[in-house]
N, C-alpha and C positions, 0 to 999 in steps of 0.2 A: 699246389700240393694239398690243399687242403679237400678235395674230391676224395683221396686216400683215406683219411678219417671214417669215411662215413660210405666205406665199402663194408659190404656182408663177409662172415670167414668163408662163404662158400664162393664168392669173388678172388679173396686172399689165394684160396685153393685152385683155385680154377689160373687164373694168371702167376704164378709160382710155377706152377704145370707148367705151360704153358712157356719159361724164361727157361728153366731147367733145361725143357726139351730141344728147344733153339740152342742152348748152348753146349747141348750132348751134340749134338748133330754136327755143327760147328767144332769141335774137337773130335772126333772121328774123322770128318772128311778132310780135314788139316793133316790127315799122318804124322804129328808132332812127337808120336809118342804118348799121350794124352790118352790113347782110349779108355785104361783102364776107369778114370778119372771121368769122363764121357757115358761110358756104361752105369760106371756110379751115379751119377746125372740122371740117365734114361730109369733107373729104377726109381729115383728119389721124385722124380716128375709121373712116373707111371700110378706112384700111390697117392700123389699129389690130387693129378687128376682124377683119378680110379676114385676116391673119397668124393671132392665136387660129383662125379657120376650119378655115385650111390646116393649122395643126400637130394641130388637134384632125379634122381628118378631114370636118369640116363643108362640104361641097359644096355643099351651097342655100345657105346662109351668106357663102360663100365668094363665091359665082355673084350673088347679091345686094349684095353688099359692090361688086363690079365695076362694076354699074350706080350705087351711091351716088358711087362717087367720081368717074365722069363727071357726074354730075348737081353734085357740087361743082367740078369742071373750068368747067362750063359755068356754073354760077353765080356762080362768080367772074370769068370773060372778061365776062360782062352787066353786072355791076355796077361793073365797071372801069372 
């Protein structure tokens, strides 16, 4: 565990992303009931990584990350 320490915040960001999103996905395609909660997820990972993007220079990343977190905007006003 000690690897963790001596990560960059643009590591922290980037894999944050990166769980969030596994675990949006993973409650959505469960139909548990969960989506609202899941969409919350896909927004929180969208600016997660969208941030890593922007500080690492990543512009498709970036440009993509934009369309996720409307897509989690709009998934959470539907399941409301």
């Amino acid at each position: 565990m000690r690897w963790l320490s001596t990560w960059s915040s643009a590591q922290w960001l980037e894999w944050f992303g990166v769980i969030t999103a596994i675990v949006y996905s993973l409650l959505v395609a469960s139909n548990t009931g969960l989506e609202f909660i899941g969409f919350t997820l896909l927004l929180v990972s969208s600016f997660s990584i969208g941030l890593w993007a922007y500080l690492g220079g990543h512009r498709g990343i970036l440009l993509l990350q934009f369309f996720y977190a409307t897509a989690g905007v709009i998934g959470m006003f539907r399941w409301f």
